[in-house]
mmJSON file of the N, C-alpha and C atoms, coordinates in Angstrom:
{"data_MODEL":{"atom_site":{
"group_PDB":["ATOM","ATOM","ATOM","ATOM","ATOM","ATOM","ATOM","ATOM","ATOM","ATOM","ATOM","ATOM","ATOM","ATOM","ATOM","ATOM","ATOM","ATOM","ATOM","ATOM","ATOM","ATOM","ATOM","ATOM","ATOM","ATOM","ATOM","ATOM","ATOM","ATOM","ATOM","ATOM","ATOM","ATOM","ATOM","ATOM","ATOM","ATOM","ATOM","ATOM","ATOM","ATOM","ATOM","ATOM","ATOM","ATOM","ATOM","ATOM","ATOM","ATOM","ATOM","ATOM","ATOM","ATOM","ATOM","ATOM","ATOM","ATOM","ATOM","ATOM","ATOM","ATOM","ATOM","ATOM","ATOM","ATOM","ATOM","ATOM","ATOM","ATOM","ATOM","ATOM","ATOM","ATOM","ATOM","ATOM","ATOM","ATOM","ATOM","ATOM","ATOM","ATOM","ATOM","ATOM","ATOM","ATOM","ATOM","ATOM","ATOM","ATOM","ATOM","ATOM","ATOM","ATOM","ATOM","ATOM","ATOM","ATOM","ATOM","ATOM","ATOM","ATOM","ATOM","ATOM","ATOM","ATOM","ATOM","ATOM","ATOM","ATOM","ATOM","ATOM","ATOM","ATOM","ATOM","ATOM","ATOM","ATOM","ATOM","ATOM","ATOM","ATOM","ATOM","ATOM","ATOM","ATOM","ATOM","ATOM","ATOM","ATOM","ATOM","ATOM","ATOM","ATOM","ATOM","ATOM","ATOM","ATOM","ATOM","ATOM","ATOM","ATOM","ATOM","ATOM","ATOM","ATOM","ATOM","ATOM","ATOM","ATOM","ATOM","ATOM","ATOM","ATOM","ATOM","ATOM","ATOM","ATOM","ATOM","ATOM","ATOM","ATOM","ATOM","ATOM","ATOM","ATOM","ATOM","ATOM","ATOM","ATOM","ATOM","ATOM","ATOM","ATOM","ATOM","ATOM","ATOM","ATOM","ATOM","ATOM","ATOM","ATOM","ATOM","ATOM","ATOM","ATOM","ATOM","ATOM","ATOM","ATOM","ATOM","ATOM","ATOM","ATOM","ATOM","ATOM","ATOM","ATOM","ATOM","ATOM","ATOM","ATOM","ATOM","ATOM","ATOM","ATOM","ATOM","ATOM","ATOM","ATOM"],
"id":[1,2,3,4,5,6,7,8,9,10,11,12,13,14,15,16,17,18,19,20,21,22,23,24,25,26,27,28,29,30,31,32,33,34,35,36,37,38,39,40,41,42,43,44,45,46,47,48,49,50,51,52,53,54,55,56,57,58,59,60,61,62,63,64,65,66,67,68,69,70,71,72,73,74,75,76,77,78,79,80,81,82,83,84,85,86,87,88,89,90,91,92,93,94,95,96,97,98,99,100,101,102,103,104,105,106,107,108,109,110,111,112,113,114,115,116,117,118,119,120,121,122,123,124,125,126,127,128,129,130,131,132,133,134,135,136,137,138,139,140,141,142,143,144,145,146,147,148,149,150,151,152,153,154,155,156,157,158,159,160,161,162,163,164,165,166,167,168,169,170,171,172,173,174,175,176,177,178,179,180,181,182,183,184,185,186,187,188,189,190,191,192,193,194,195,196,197,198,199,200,201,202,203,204,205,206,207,208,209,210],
"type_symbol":["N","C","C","N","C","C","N","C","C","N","C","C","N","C","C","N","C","C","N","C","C","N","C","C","N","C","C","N","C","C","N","C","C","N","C","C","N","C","C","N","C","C","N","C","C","N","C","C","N","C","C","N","C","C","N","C","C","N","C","C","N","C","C","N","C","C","N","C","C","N","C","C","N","C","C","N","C","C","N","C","C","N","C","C","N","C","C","N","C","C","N","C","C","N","C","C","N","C","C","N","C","C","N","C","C","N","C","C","N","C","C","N","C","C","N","C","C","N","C","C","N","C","C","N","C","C","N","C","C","N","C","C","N","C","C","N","C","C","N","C","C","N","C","C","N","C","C","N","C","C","N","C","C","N","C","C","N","C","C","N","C","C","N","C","C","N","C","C","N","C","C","N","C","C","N","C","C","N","C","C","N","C","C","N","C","C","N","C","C","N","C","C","N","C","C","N","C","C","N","C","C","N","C","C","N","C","C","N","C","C"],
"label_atom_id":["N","CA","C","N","CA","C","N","CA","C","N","CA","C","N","CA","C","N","CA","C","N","CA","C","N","CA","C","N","CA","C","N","CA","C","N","CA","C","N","CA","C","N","CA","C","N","CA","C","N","CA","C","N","CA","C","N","CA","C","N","CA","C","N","CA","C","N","CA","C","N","CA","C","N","CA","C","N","CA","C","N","CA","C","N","CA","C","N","CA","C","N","CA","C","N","CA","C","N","CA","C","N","CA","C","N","CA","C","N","CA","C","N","CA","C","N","CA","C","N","CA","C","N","CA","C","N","CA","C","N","CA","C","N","CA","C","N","CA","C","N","CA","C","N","CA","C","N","CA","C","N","CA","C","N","CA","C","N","CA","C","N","CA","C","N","CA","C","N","CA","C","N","CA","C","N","CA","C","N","CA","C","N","CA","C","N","CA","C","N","CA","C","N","CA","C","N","CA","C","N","CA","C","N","CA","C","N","CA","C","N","CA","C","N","CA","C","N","CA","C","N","CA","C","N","CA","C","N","CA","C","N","CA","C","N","CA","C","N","CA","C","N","CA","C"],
"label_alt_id":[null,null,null,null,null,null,null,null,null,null,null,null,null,null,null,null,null,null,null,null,null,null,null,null,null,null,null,null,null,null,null,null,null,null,null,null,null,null,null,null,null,null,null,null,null,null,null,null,null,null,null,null,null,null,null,null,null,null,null,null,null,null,null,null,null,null,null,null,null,null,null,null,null,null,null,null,null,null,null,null,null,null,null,null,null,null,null,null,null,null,null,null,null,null,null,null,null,null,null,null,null,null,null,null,null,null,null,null,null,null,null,null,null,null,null,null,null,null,null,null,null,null,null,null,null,null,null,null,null,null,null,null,null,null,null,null,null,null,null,null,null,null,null,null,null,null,null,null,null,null,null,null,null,null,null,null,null,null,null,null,null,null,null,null,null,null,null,null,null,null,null,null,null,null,null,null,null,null,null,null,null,null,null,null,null,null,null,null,null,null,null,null,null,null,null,null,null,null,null,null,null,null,null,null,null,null,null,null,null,null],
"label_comp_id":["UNK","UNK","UNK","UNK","UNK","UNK","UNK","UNK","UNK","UNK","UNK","UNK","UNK","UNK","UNK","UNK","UNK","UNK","UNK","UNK","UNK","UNK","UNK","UNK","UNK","UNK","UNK","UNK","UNK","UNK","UNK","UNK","UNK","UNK","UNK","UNK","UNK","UNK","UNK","UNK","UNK","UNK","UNK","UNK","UNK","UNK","UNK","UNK","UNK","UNK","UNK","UNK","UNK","UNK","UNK","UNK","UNK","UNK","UNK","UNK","UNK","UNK","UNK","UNK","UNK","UNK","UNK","UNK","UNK","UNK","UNK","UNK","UNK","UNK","UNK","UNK","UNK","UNK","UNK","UNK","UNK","UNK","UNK","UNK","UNK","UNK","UNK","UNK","UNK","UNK","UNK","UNK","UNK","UNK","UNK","UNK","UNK","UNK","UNK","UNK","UNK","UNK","UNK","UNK","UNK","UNK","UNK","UNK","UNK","UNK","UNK","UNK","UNK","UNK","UNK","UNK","UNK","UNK","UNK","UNK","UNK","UNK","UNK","UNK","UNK","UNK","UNK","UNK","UNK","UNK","UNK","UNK","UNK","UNK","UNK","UNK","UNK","UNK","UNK","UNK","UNK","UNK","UNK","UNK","UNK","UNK","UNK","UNK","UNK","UNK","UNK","UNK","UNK","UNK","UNK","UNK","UNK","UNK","UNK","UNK","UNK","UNK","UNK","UNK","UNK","UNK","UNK","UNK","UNK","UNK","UNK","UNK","UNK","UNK","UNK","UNK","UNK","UNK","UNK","UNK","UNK","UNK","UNK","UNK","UNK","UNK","UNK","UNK","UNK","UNK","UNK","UNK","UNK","UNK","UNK","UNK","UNK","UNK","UNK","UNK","UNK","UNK","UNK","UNK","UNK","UNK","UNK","UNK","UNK","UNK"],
"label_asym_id":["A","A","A","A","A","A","A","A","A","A","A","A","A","A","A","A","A","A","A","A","A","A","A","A","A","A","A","A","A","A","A","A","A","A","A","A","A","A","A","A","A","A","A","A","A","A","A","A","A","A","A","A","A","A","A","A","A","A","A","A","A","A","A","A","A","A","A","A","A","A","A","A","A","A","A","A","A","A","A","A","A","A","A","A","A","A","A","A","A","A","A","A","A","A","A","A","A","A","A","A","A","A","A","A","A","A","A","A","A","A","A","A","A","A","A","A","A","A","A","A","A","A","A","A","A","A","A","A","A","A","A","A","A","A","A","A","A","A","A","A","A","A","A","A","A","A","A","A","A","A","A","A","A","A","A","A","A","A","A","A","A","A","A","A","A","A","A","A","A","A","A","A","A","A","A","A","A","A","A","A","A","A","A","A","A","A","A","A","A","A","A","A","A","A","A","A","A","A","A","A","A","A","A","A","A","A","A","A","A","A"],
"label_entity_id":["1","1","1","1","1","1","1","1","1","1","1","1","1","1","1","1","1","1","1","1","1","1","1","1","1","1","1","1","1","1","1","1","1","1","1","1","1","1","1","1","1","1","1","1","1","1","1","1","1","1","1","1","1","1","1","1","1","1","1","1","1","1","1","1","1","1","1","1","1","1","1","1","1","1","1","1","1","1","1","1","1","1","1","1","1","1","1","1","1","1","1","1","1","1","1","1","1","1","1","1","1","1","1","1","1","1","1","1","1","1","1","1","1","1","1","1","1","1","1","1","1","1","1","1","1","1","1","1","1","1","1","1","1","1","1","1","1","1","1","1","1","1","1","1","1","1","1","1","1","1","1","1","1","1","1","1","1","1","1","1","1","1","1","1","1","1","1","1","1","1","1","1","1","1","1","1","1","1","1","1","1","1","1","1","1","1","1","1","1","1","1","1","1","1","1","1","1","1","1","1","1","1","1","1","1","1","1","1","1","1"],
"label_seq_id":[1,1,1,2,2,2,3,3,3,4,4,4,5,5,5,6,6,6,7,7,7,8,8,8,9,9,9,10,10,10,11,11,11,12,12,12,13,13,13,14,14,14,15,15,15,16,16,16,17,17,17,18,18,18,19,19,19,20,20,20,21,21,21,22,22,22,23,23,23,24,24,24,25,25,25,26,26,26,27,27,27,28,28,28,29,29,29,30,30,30,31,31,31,32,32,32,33,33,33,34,34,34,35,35,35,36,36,36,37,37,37,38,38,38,39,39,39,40,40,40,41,41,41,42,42,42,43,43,43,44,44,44,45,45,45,46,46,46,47,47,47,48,48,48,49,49,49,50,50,50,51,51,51,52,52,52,53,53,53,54,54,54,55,55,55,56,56,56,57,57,57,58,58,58,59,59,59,60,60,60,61,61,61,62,62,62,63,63,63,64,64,64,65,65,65,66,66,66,67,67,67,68,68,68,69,69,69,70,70,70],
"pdbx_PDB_ins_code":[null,null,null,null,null,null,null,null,null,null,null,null,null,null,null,null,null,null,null,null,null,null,null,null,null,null,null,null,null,null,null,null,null,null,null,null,null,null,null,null,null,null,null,null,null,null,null,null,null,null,null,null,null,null,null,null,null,null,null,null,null,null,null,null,null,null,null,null,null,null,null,null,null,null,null,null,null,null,null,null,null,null,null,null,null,null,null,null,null,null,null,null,null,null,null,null,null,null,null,null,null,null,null,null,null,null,null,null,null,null,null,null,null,null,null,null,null,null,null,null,null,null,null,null,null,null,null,null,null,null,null,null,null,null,null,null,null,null,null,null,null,null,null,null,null,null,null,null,null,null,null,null,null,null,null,null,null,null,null,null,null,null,null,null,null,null,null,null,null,null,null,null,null,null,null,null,null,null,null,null,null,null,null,null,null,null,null,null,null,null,null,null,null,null,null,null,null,null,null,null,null,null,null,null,null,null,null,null,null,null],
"Cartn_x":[47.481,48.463,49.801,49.996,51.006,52.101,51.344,51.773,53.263,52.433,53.468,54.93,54.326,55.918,55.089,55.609,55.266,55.0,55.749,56.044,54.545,53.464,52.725,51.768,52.016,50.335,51.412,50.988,51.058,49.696,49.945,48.501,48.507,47.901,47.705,46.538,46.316,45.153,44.75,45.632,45.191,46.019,45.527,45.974,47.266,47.489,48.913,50.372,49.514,50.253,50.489,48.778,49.414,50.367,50.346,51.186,52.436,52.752,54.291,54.731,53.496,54.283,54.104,53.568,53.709,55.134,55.505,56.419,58.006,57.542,59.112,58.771,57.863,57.949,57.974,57.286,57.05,58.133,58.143,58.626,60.248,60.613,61.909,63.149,62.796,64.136,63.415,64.083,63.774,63.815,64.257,64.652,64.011,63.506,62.231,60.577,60.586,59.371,59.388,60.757,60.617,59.811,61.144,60.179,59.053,58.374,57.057,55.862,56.483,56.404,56.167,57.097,57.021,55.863,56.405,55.275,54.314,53.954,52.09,51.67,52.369,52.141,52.095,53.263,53.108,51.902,51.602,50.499,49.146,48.738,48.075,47.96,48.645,49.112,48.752,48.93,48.682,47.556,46.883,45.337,44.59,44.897,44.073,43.737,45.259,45.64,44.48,44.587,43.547,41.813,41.675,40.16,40.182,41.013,40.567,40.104,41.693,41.223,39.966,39.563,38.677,37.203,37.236,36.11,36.47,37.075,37.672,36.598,36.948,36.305,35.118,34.549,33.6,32.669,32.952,32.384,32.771,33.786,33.828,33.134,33.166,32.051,30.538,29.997,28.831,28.309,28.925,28.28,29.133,30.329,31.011,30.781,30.816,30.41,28.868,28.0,26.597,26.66,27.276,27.118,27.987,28.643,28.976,28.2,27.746,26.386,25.272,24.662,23.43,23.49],
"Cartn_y":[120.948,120.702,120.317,119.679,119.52,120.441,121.718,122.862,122.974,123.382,123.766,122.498,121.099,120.181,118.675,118.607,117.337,116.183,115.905,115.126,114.462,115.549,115.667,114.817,114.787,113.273,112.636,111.354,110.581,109.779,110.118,109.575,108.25,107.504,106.112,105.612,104.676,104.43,103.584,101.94,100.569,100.313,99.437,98.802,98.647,98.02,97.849,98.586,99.815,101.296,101.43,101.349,101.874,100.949,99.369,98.672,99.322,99.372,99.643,101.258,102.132,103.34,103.46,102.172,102.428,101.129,100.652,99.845,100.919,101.336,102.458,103.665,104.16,105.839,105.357,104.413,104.497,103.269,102.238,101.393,100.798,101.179,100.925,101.667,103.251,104.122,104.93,105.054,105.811,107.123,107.509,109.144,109.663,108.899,108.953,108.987,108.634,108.297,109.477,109.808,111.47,112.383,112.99,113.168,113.543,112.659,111.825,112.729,112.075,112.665,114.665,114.737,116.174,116.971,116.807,117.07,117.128,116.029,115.957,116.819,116.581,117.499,118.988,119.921,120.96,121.122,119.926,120.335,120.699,119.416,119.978,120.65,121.492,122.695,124.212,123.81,125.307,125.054,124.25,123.349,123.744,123.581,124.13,125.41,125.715,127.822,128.366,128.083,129.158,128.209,127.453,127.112,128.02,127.664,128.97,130.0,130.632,132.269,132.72,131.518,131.597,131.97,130.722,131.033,132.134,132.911,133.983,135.15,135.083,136.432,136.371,134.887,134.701,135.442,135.293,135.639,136.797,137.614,138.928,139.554,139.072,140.187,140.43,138.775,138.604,139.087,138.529,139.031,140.331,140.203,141.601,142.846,142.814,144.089,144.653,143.711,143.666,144.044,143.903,144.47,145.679,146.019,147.611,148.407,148.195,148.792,149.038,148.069,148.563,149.22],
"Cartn_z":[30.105,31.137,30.528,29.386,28.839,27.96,28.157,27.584,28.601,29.762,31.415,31.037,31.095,31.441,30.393,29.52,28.559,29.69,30.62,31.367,32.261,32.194,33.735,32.486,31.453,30.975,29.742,29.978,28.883,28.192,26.64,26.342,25.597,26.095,25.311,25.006,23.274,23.074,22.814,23.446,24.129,25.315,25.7,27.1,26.716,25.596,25.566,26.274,25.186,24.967,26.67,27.447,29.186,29.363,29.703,29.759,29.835,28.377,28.098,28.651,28.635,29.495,30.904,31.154,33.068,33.17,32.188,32.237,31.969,31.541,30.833,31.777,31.617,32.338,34.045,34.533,35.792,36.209,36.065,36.764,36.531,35.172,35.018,35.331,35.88,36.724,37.339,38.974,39.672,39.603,38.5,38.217,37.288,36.4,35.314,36.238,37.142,37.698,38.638,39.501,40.215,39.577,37.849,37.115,36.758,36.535,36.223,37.389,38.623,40.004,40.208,39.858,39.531,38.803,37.728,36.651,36.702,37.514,37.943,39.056,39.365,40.727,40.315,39.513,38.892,38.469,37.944,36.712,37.598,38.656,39.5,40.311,40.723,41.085,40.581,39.304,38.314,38.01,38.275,37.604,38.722,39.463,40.941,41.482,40.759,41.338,40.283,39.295,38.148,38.533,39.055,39.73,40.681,41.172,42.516,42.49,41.389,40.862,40.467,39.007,38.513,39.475,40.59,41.539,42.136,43.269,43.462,42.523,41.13,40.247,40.089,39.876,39.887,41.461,42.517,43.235,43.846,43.672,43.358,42.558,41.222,40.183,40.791,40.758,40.965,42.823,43.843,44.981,45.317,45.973,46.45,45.806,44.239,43.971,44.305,43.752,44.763,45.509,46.813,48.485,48.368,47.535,47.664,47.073,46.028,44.96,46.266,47.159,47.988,49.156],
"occupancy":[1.0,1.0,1.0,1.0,1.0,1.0,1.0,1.0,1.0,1.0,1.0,1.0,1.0,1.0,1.0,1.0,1.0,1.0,1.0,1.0,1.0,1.0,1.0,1.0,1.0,1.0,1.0,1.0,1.0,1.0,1.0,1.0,1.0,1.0,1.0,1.0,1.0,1.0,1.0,1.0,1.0,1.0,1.0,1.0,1.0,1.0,1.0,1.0,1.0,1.0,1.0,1.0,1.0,1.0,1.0,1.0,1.0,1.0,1.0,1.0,1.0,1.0,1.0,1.0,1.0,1.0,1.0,1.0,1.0,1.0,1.0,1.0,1.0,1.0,1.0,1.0,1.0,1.0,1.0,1.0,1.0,1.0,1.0,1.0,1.0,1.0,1.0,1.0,1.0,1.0,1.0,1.0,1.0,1.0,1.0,1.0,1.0,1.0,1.0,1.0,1.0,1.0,1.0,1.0,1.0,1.0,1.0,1.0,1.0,1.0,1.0,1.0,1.0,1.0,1.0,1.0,1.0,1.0,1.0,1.0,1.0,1.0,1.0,1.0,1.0,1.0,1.0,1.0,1.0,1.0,1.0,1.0,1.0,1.0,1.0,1.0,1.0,1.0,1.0,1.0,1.0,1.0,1.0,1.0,1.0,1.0,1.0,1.0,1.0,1.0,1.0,1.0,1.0,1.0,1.0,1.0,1.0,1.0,1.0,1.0,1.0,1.0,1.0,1.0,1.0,1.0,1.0,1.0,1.0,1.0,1.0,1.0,1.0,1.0,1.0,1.0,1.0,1.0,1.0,1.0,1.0,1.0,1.0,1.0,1.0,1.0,1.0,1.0,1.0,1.0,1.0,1.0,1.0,1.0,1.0,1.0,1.0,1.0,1.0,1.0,1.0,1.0,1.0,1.0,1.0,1.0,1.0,1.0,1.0,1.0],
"B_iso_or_equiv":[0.0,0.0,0.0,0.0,0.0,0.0,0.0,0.0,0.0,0.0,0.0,0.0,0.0,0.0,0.0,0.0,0.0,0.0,0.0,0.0,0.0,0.0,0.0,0.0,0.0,0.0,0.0,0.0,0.0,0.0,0.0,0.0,0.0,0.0,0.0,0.0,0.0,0.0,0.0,0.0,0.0,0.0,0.0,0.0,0.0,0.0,0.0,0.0,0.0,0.0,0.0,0.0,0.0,0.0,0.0,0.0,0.0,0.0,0.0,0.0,0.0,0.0,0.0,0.0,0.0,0.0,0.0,0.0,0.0,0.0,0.0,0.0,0.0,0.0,0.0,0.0,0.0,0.0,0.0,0.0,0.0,0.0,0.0,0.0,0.0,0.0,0.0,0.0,0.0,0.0,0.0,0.0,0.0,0.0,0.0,0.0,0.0,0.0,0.0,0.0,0.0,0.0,0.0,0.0,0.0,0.0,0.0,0.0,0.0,0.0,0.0,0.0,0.0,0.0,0.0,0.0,0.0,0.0,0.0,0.0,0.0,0.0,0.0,0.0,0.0,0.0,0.0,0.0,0.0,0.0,0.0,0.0,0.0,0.0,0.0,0.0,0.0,0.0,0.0,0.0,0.0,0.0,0.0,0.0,0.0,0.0,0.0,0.0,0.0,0.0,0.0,0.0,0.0,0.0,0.0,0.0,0.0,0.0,0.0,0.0,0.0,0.0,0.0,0.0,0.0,0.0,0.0,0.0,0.0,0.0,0.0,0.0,0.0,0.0,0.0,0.0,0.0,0.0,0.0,0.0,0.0,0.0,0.0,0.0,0.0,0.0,0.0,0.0,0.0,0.0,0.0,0.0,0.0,0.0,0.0,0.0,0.0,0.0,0.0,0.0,0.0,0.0,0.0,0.0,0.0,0.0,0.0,0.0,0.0,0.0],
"pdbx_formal_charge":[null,null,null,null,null,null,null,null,null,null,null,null,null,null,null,null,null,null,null,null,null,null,null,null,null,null,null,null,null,null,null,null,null,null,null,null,null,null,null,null,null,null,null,null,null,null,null,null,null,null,null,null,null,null,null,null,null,null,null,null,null,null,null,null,null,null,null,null,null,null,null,null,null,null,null,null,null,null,null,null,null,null,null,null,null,null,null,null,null,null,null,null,null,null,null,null,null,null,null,null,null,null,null,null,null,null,null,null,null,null,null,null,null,null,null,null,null,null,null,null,null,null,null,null,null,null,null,null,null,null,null,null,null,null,null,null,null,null,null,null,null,null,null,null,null,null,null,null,null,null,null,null,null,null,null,null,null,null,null,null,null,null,null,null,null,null,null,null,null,null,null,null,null,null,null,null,null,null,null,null,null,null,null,null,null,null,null,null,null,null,null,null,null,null,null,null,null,null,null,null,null,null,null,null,null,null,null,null,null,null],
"auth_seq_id":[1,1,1,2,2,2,3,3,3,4,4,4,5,5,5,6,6,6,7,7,7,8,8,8,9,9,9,10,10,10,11,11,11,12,12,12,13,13,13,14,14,14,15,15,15,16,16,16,17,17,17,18,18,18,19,19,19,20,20,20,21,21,21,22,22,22,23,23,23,24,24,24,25,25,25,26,26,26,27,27,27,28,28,28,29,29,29,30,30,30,31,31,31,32,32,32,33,33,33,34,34,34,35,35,35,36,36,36,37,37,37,38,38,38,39,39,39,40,40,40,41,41,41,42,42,42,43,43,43,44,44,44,45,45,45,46,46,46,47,47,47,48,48,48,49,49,49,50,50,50,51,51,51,52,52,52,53,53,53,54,54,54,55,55,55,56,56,56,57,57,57,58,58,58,59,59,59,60,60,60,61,61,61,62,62,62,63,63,63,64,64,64,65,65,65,66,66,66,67,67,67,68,68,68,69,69,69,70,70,70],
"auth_comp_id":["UNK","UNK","UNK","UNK","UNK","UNK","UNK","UNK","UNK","UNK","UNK","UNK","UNK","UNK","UNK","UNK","UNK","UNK","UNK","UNK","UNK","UNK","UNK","UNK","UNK","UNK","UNK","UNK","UNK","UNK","UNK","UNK","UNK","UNK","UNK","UNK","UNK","UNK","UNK","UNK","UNK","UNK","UNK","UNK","UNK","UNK","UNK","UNK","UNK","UNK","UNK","UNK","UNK","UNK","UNK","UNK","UNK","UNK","UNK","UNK","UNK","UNK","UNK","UNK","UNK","UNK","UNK","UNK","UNK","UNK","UNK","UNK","UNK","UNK","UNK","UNK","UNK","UNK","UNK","UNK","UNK","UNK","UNK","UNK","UNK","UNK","UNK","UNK","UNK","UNK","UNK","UNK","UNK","UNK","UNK","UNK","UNK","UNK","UNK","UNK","UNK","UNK","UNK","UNK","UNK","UNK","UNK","UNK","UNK","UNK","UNK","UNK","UNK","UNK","UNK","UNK","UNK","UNK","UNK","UNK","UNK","UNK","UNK","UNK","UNK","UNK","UNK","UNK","UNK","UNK","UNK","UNK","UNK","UNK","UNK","UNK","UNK","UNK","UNK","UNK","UNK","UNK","UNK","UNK","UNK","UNK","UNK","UNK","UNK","UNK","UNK","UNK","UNK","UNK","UNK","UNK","UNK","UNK","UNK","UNK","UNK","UNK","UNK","UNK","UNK","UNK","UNK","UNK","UNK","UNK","UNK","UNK","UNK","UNK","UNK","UNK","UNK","UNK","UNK","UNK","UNK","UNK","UNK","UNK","UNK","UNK","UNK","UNK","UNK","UNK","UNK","UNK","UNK","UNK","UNK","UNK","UNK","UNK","UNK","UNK","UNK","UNK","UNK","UNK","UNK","UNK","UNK","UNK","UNK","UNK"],
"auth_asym_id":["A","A","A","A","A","A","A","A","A","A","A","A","A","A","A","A","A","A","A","A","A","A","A","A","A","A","A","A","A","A","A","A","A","A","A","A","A","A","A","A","A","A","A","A","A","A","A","A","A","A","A","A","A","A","A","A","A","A","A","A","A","A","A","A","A","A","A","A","A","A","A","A","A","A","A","A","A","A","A","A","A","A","A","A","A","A","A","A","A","A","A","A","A","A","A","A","A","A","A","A","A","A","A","A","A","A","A","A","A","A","A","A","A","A","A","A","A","A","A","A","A","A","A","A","A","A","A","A","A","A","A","A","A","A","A","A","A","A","A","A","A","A","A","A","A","A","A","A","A","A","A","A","A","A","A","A","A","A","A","A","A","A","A","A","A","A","A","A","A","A","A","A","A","A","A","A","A","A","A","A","A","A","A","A","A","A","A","A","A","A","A","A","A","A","A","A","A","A","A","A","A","A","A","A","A","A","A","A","A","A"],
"auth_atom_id":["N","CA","C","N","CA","C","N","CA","C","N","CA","C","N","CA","C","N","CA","C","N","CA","C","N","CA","C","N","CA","C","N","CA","C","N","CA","C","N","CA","C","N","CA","C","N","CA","C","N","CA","C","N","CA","C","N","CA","C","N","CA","C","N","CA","C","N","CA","C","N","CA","C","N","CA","C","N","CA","C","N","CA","C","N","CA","C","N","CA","C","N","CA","C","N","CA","C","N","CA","C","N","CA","C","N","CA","C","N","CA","C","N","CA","C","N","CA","C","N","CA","C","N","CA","C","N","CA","C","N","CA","C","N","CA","C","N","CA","C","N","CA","C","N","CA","C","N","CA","C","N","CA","C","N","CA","C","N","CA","C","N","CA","C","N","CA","C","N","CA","C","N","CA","C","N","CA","C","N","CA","C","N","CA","C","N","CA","C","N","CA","C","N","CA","C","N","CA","C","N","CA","C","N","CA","C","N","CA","C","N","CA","C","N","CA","C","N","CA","C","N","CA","C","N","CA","C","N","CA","C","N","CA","C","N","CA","C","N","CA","C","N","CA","C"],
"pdbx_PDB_model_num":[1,1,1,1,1,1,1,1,1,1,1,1,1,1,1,1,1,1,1,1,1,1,1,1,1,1,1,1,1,1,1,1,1,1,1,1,1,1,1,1,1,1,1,1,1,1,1,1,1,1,1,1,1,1,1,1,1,1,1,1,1,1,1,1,1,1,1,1,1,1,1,1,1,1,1,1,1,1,1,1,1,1,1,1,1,1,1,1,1,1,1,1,1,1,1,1,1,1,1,1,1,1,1,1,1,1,1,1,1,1,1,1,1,1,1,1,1,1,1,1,1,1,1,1,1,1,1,1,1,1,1,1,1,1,1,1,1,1,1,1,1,1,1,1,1,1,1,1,1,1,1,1,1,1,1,1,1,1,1,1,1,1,1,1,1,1,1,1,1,1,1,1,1,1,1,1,1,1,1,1,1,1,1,1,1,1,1,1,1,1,1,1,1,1,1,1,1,1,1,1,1,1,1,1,1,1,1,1,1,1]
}}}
């Protein structure tokens, strides 16, 4: 997901670390946190569209072509 917008994850690996990036990324400017806002949302967005698809082919290959085959 971080490929699409750097923005949509931040990774941290103590409490600290969240601390200080829900302190800077989220809570200290409203325009950093839109942002922030954004991003995620993109991300889940394009994260959702290719599940779909994915199911979509999946059940195209496997049943629909089936019921035209019999």
């Amino acid at each position: 997901m971080q490929h699409g917008n750097p923005l949509s994850i931040t990774q941290v690996s103590t409490k600290l670390e969240l601390k200080e990036a829900i302190i800077n990324l989220l809570l200290s400017n409203p325009e950093i946190l839109e942002a922030n806002q954004r991003a995620s949302k993109e991300a889940y967005e394009s994260l959702s569209s290719c599940i779909v698809s994915s199911i979509w082919n999946l059940l195209s290959l496997h049943i629909f072509t089936r019921e035209l085959n019999c």
